[in-house]
N, C-alpha and C positions, 0 to 999 in steps of 0.2 A: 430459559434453558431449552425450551423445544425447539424454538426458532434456530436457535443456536447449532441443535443438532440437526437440524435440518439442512441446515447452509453447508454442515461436513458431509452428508452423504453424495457422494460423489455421480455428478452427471450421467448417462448411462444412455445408449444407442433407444432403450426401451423405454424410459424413463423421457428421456426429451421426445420423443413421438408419441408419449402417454399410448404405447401398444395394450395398455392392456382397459383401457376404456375404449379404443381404435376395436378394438378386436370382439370385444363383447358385444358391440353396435349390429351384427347382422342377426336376429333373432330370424328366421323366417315360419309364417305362420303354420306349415305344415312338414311332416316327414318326407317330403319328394325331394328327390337329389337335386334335383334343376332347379330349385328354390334358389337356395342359395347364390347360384351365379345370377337368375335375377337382381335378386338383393344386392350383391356387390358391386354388379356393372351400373344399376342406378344412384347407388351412394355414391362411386368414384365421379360418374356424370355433375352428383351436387358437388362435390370437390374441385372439379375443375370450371364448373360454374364459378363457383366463389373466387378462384383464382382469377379468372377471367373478368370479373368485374374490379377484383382490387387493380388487376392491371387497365383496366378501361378506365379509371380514376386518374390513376397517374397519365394515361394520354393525352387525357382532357388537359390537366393540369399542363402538362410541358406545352400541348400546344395552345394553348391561351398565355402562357411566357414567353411565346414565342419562341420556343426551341425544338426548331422543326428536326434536329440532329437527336437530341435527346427523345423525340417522339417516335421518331424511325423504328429503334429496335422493340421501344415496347408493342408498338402495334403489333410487327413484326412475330414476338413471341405471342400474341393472342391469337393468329394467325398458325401458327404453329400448334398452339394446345389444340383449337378449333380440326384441324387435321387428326389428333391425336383421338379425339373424343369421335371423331367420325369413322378413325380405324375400329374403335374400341365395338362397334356394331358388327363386325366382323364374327368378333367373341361369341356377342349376342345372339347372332345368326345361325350359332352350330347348335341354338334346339332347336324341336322339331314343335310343329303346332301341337302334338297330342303331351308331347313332355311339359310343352306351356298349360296345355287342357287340365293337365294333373294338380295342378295348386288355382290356375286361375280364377275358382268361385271364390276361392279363402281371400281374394284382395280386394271384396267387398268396394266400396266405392271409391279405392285410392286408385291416381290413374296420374300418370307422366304430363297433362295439361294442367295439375296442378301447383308444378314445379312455382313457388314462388321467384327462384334466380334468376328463371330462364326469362321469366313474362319481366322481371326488373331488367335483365338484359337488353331486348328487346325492347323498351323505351328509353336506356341510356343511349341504344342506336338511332333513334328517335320514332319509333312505335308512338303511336298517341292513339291508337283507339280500341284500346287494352281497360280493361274494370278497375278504375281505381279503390271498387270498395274490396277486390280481395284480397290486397294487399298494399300495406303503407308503402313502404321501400318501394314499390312498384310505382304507385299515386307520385311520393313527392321526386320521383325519376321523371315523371311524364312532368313534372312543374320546373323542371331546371333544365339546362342546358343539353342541348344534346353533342353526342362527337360530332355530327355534322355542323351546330352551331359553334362549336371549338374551333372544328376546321379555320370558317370563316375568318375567323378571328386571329389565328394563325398567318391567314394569308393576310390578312389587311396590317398588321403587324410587317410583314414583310416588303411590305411596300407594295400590295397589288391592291387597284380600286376595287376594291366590294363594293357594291350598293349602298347605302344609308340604309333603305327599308332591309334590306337581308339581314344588317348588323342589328336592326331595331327588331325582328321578327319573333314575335312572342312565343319563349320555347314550350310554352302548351297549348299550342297551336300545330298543326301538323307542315309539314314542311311543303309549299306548293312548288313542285319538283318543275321544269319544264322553262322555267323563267331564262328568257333569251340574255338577259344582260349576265345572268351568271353563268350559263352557256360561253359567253363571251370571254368573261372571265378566266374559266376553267382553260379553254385555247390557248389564251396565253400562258398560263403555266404551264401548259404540258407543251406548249411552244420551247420554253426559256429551259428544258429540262434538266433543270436544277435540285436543289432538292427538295421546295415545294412539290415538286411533282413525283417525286418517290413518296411524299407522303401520301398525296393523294392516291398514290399504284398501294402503298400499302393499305390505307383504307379499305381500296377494291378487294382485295387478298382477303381484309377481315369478311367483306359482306360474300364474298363467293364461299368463303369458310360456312357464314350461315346459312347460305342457300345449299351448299350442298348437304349440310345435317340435316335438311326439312326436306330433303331429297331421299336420301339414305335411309332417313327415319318412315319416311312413307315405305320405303321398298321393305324395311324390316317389318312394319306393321302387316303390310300383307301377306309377306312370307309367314308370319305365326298364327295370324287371326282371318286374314282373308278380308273380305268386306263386311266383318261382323261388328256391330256396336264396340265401342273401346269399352274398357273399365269405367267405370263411377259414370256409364250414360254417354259419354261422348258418341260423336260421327266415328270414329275412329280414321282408317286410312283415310276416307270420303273427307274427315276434316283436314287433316293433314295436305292434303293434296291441294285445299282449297288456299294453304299458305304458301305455295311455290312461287316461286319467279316473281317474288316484292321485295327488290333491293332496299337498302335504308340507305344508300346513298346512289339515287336516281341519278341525280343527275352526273356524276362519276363514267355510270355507263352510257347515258347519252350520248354525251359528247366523245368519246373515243370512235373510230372510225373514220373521223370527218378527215377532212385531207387539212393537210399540215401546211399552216403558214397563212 
């Protein structure tokens, strides 16, 4: 009978977003007003983490099926949230270091480099020199495929000569970016500018997405804290800084520029 009456109470706007586990979720550990927008702009951050990796999965998948059409929009939308999540610091920006000053001893050693999604992100793009021990999802990411070795595979599917050692290239292994014959490669796709090659423009799209959050995220770090230690011991902006301008698809940008044809 429970079950039963269960099944009649009828769907509800609150009810299907579960608002009211959603809502209880931001505890923040003291009385200062600017907690709480802490709090909420880093929980929506894991939100869209998560999103972004369910949609990095299906990338992977279309384009190892070789459905370079079907792979288009999804990247596309991760490219989009990644803009979103970079406006979202904007928010972030309108406290001031002393409104941060007001709660930051109460968040003892938790601190934004411990994000599990983001460091699993980060080796779905193909990061490999990331700590497998702190976290699994993270580990068996750096042991599988990366979107870059998707790509590949994608274009060799299409009828363009990849390499054998490319295709053979052990995905927990880091990617040695720079290789002339996939140089070569890449030319001709973005020669035949078809729609391998909007794939690979949207790949670019996702990786300038991530560079500029590690960009953005630097300039917000300094704007609250300055050059002071992050939370839980970090370098703070000093680290931050130290992760700019490391595409996860090198060689994407390499080869753009070269004269055509």
């Amino acid at each position: 009978m429970g079950e039963e009456a269960a099944a009649l109470v009828p769907l509800t706007y609150s009810s299907y977003l579960r608002l009211p586990d959603l809502l209880s979720c931001q505890r923040p550990a003291t009385d200062q007003h600017d907690e709480l927008l802490f709090v909420i702009i880093h929980q929506v951050y894991e939100l869209w983490f998560k999103q972004v990796l369910h949609e990095a999965a299906l990338l992977q998948s279309r384009l190892e099926a070789g459905n370079g059409t079907g792979a288009l929009p999804t990247a596309r939308r991760i490219a989009k949230i990644l803009k979103t999540i970079v406006g979202q610091l904007d928010v972030l920006e309108t406290m001031t270091p002393r409104q941060f000053a007001s709660f930051r001893p109460q968040l003892g050693s938790s601190s934004g480099f411990q994000s599990d999604q983001f460091r699993e992100l980060e080796a779905v793009l193909g990061r490999r020199d990331l700590d497998p021990d702190l976290d699994p999802r993270t580990a068996a990411a750096m042991r599988r495929r990366s979107v870059w070795d998707s790509l590949l595979r994608y274009l060799s599917a299409e009828g363009y000569d990849v390499p054998g050692p490319a295709l053979d290239h052990d995905p927990a292994q880091p990617w040695p970016a720079g290789d002339e014959s996939i140089l070569a490669l890449l030319r001709v796709v973005y020669d035949d500018e078809g729609t391998a090659s909007e794939v690979c423009e949207a790949l670019v799209d996702i990786d300038e997405g991530i560079q500029e959050w590690r960009y953005r995220h630097v300039k917000m770090v300094e704007r609250i804290i300055g050059t002071q230690p992050g939370t839980g011991g970090s370098a703070g902006a000093a680290y931050l800084r130290s992760t700019l301008f490391r595409p996860a698809f090198a060689d994407l940008w390499t080869v753009r520029g070269e004269p055509v044809g």
